[in-house]
N, C-alpha and C positions, 0 to 999 in steps of 0.2 A: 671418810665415811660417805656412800652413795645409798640414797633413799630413793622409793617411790610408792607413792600414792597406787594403792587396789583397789579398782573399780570394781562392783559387781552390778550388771543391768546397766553403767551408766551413774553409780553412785558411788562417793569415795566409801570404801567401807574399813580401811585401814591402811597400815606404812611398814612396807616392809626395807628393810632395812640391814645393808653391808658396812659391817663394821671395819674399823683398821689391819684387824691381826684375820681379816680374810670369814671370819662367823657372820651368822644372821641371825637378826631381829623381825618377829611381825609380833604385831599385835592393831587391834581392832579399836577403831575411834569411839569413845564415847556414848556420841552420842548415835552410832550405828550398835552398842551394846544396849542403849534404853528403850531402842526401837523395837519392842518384841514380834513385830511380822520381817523383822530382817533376820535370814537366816546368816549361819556361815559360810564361810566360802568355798569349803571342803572338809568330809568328813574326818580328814587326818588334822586339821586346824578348826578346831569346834569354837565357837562362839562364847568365849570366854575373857574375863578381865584380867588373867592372867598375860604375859609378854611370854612368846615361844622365843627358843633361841635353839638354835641349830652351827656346829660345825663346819657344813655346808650348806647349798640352796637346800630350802625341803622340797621335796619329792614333788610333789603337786606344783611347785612353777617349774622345775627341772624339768616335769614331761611337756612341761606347754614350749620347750626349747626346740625346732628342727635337727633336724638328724641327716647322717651321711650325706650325700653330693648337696643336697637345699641347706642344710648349715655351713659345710665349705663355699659354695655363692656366696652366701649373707656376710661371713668373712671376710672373704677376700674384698666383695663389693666396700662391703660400712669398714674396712682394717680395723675388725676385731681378732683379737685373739682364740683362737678355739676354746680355750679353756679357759675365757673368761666369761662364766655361763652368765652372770649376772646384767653385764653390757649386753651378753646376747638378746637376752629377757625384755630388757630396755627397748632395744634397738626392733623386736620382730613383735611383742605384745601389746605393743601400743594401739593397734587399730585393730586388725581382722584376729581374733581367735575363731576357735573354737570353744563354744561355750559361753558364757557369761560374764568372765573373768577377762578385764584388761588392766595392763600396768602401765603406767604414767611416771617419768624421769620428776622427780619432785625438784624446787630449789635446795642448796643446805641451810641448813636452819629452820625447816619450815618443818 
């Protein structure tokens, strides 16, 4: 399993989360659910105490992924896999987005 911590602003606000058999887990920290001026992260992942789980990445980190020749760079430079979107996420959303939203490699277990 490979996790990481979602920032929003600068603040963890949840862990999203690749499981073994290739699915995904997010769901939202606590005590970022008690804090009622924190919003959600996106309107397809609403701020709720519920755990989403998805088949694949959901749609809202998949579009924060590069595309054509700037995701073959990223590739070939970090030897990722193209179609390991999850690493990709890792590897490219760590610092500069667009938007609000950055994702951080967690340790496991944490």
């Amino acid at each position: 399993m490979r996790s990481a911590g979602i920032l929003y602003k600068d603040q963890e606000a949840g862990l999203l989360a690749q499981q073994d058999d290739g699915s995904f887990s997010f769901r939202y920290h606590d005590a970022w659910m008690t804090d009622s001026s924190k919003p959600g992260i996106c309107l397809n992942l609403p701020k709720s105490k519920q755990e989403y789980h998805s088949p694949s990445l959901f749609p809202f980190f998949f579009h924060m992924l590069p595309e054509g020749s700037n995701k073959m760079t990223v590739c070939k430079m970090m030897r990722i896999d193209p179609d390991d979107h999850f690493g990709l996420l890792l590897t490219t959303a760590k610092n500069d987005t667009i938007g609000a939203v950055k994702v951080i490699k967690t340790e496991p277990g944490k």
